[in-house]
C-alpha positions in Angstrom: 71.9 220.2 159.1 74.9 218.9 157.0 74.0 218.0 153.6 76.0 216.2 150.9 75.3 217.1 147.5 76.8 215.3 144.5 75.6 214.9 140.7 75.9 210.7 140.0 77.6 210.9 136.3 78.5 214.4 135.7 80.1 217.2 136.9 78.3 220.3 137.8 79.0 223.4 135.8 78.3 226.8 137.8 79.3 228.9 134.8 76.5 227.0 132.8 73.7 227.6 135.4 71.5 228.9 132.4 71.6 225.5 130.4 68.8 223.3 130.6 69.3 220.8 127.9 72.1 218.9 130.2 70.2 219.6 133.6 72.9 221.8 134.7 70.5 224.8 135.3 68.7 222.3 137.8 71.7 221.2 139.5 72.9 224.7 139.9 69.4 225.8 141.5 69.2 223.3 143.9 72.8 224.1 145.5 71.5 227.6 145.9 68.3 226.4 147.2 69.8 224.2 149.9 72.3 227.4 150.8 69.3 230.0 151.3 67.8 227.3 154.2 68.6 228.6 157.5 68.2 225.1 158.6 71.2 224.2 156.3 74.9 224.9 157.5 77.0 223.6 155.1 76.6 222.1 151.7 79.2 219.9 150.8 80.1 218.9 146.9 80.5 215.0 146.4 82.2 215.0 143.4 83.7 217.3 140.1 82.7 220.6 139.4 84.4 224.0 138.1 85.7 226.9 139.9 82.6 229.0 139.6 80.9 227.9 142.3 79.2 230.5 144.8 81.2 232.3 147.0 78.8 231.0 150.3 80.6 230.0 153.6 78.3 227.3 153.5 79.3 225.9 150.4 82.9 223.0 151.0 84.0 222.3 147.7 85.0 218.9 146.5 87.9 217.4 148.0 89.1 214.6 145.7 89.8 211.8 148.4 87.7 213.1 151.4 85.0 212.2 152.7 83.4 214.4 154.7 80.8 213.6 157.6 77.0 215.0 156.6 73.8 214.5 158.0 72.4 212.8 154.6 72.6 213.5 150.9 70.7 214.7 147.9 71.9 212.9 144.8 71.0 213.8 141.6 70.9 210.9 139.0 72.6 211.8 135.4 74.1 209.6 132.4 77.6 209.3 133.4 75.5 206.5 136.3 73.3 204.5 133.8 75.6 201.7 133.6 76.2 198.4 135.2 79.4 199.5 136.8 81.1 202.7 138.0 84.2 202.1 140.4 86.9 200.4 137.9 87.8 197.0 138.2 85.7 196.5 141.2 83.4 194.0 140.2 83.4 190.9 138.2 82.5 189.7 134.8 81.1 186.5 134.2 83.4 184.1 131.8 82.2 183.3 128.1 83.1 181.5 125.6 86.2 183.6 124.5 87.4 185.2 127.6 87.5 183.7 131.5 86.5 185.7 134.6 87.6 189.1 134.9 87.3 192.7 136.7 85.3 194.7 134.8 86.1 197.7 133.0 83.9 201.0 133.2 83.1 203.5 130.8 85.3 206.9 131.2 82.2 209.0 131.8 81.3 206.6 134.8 85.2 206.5 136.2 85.5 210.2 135.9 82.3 211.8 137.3 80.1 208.6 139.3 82.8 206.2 140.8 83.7 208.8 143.7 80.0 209.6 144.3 79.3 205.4 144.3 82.6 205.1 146.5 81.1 208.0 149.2 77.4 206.6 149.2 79.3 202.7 150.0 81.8 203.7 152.5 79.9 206.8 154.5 77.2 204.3 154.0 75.0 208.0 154.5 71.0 207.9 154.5 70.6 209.4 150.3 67.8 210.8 148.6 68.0 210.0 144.5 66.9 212.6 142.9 65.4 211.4 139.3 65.0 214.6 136.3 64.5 212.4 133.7 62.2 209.3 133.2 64.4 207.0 132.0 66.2 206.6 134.9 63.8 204.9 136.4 63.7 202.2 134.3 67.4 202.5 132.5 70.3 200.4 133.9 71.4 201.4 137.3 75.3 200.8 139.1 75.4 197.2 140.2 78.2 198.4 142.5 76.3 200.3 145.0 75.4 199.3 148.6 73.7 202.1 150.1 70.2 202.0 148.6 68.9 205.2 148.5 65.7 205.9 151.7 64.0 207.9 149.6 63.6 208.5 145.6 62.1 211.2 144.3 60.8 212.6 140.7 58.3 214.1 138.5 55.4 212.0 139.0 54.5 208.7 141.2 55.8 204.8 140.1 57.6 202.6 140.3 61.5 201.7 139.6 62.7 198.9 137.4 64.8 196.3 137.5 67.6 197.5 140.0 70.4 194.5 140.8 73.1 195.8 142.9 75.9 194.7 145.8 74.3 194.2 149.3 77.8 195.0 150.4 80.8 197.3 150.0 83.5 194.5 150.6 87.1 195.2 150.4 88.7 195.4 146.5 90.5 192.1 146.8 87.1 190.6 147.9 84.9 192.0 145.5 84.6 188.5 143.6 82.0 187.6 146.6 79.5 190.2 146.0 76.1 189.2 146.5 73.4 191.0 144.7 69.6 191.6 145.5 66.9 193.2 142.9 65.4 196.3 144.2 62.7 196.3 141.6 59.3 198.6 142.5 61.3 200.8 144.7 58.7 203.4 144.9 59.4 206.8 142.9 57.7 209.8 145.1 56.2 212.8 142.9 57.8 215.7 144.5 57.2 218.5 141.8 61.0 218.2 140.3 60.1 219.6 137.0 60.3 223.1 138.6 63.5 223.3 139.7 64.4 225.7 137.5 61.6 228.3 138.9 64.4 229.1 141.8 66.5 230.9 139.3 64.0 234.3 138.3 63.9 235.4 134.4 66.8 237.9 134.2 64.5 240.0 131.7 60.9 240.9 131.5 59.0 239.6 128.6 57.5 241.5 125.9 53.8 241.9 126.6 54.2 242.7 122.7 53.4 239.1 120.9 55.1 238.6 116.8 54.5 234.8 116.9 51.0 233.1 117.5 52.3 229.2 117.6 55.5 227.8 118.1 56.9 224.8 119.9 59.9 223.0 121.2 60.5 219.4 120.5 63.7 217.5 121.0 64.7 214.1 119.9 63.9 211.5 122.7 66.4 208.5 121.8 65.1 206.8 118.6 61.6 207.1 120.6 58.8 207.8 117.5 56.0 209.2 119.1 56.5 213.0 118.7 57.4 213.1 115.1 54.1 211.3 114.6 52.1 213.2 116.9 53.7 216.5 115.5 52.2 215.2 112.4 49.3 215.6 113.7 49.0 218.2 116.0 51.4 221.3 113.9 49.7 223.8 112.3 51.7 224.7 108.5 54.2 226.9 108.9 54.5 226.8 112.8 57.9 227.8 114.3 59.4 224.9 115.4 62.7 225.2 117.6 64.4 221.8 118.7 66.8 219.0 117.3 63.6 216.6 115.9 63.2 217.0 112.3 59.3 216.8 111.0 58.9 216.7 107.7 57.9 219.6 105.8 58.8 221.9 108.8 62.0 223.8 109.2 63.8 223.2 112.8 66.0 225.8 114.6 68.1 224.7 117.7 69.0 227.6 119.7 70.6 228.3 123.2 68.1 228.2 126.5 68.5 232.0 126.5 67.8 233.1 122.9 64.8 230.4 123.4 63.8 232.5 126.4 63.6 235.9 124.6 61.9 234.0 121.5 59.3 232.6 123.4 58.2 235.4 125.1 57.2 237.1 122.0 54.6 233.7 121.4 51.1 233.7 122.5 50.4 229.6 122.4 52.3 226.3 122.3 51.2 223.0 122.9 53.2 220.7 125.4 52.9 216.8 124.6 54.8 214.0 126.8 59.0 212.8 126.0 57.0 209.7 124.8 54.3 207.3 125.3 55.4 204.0 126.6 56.2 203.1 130.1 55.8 206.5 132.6 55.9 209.0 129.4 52.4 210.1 129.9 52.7 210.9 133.5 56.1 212.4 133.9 55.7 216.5 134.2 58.5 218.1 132.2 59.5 221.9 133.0 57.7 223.0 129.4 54.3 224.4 130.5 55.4 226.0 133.6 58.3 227.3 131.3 56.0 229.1 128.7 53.6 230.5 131.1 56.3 232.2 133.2 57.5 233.7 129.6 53.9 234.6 129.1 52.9 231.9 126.8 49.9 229.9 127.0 50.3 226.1 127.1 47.8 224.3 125.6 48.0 220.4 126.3 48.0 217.6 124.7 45.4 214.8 125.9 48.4 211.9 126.6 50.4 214.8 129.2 50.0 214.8 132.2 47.9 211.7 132.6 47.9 212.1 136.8 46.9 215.3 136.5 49.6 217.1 138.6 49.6 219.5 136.3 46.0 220.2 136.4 46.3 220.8 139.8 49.0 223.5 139.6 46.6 225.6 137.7 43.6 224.6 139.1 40.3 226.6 137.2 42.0 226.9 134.1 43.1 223.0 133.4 39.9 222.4 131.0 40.5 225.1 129.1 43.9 224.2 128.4 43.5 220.9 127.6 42.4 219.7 124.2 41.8 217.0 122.7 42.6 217.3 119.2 43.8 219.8 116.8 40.7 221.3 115.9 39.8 222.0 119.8 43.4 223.2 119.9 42.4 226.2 116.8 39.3 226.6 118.2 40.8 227.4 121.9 43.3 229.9 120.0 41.0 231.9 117.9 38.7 232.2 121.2 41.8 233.7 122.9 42.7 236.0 119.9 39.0 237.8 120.0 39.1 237.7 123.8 42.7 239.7 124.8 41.6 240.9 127.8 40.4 237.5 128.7 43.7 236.0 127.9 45.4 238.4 129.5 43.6 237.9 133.0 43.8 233.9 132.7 47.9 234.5 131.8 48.7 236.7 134.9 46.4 233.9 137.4 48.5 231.5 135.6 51.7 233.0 136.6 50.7 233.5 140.2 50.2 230.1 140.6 53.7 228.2 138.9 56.3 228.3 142.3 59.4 226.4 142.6 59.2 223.0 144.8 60.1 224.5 148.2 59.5 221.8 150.5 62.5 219.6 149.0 64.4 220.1 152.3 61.7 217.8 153.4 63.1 214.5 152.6 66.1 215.3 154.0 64.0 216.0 157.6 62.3 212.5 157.2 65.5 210.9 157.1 67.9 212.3 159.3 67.5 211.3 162.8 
């Protein structure tokens, strides 16, 4: 099988395969993942990258201009694509009051990293499967200037898109003015266990079974989005080590790299994993925090608004009640049970870590599709 790979708004960065803030380390996982498949022969980049990528006779590099024949593609989603328009000029504005009918400019971030991928899905016109990391994607603004709707979308939990207009389509430049559009709202969103991606990639240390730290947690700023800082409020023991660019009052925030966060957080016994937010899909989108902390041998307590399908619960089976409290009082309660119990907590931890495996059925969709 031939498969087309592309990021839709960024470029993929092999050198920074360790950095998960910008979803790189996902991106980067998922090319080696498609290259270990024996039912995979070649892998071919739609789209910028640097010159680190692996040395693999599978692997085609990007070819600015080319467009190479595949079986089907797995596009990842990314911010460089959340905008009305990404092939410049292409399509048309509306007139108001101070300026007539015109081609429509794009941002640079769109030109530079999503107008090729747009420009490949249109004219190859190649069966796609979006692939969605973060939630608001699925309801942000999508390209208008698409034509190939995606066969399949795919994410970290079940629902529905939003509003999606775009081209029905891809007619020459000069015609472009005649575009006609269709809403794809409720394009249905598959849960397909993306939060994991970044289990491909092993720990390239062993964590200390030695614990300094009893509680600390990660929280970053979601958009002007309130709901953590007021749940953190709520939930934060004083004094907690808090690591993360969202400021709480009366706490003290560190922002550190993915890999000094790594050998932090393996020296913590608990941490408590809430949702990005609560409106809209918030509550049911899985992030990669719980099965992050367990691999470092952390124990995730969570939060009663995460995880509201209960994929989560699933993943580790027996031990979901326990881990899941409902205020902060269960939350010290569940802690100081653990502290008097080592040997108990030890046990639960190792089942834990037996049970958190990367999503390696994703070359699934790509068999659905492809006839």
């Amino acid at each position: 099988m031939k498969i087309a790979f592309a990021v839709w708004g960024s470029s993929v960065r092999f050198k920074n395969h360790d950095e998960r803030w910008s979803g790189q380390s996902e991106y980067v996982a998922f090319v080696h993942y498609l290259l270990s498949l024996d039912i995979v022969t070649t892998v071919y980049m739609i789209g910028k990258h640097d010159k680190f990528y692996p040395d693999n006779p599978k692997f085609v590099p990007y070819q600015e201009g080319k467009y190479p024949k595949a079986d089907m593609a797995y596009v990842f989603i990314s911010q460089g694509a959340s905008c009305i328009s990404t092939i410049p000029g292409y399509r048309w504005a509306h007139a108001t009051k101070e300026l007539p009918v015109r081609r429509t400019k794009v941002l640079g971030m769109a030109e530079n990293y999503a107008s090729m991928v747009t420009d490949y899905l249109n004219t190859t016109n190649i069966p796609w499967v979006m692939m969605i990391t973060d939630p608001r994607y699925v309801d942000n603004i999508k390209p208008a200037d698409i034509t190939n709707h995606p066969a399949i979308v795919i994410g970290s939990a079940e629902c529905k898109m939003g509003k999606w207009n775009h081209a029905l389509k891809y007619l020459p430049f000069k015609d472009s003015k005649n575009l006609e559009y269709k809403n794809f709202a409720g394009t249905p969103v598959q849960y397909a266990q993306l939060q994991k991606l970044n289990l491909f990639k092993p720990l390239d240390f062993v964590p200390s079974r030695r614990k300094l730290t009893r509680f600390a947690i990660v929280l970053n700023k979601i958009q002007d989005y309130d709901y953590r800082r007021k749940q953190a409020a709520i939930w934060l023991p004083k004094n907690v080590d808090l690591y993360g660019n969202l400021e709480i009052e009366g706490h003290t925030n560190k922002f550190v790299t993915s890999t000094d966060l790594d050998i932090i957080f393996s020296r913590v016994k608990y941490t408590l994993v809430m949702p990005l937010y609560d409106h809209g899909i918030g509550k049911k989108w899985l992030t990669f925090k719980p099965y992050e902390m367990i691999r470092l041998g952390v124990i995730p307590f969570i939060h009663p608004d995460y995880d509201q399908d209960n994929r989560f619960a699933v993943d580790v089976n027996a031990h979901h009640n326990f881990l899941r409290v409902a205020n902060k009082k269960e939350l010290e309660d569940k802690m100081m049970y653990l502290d008097e119990r080592g040997g108990f907590r030890d046990a639960m931890l190792e089942d834990l870590q037996k049970k958190i495996v990367p999503p390696k059925k994703l070359i699934d969709y790509a068999k659905q599709i492809v006839i």
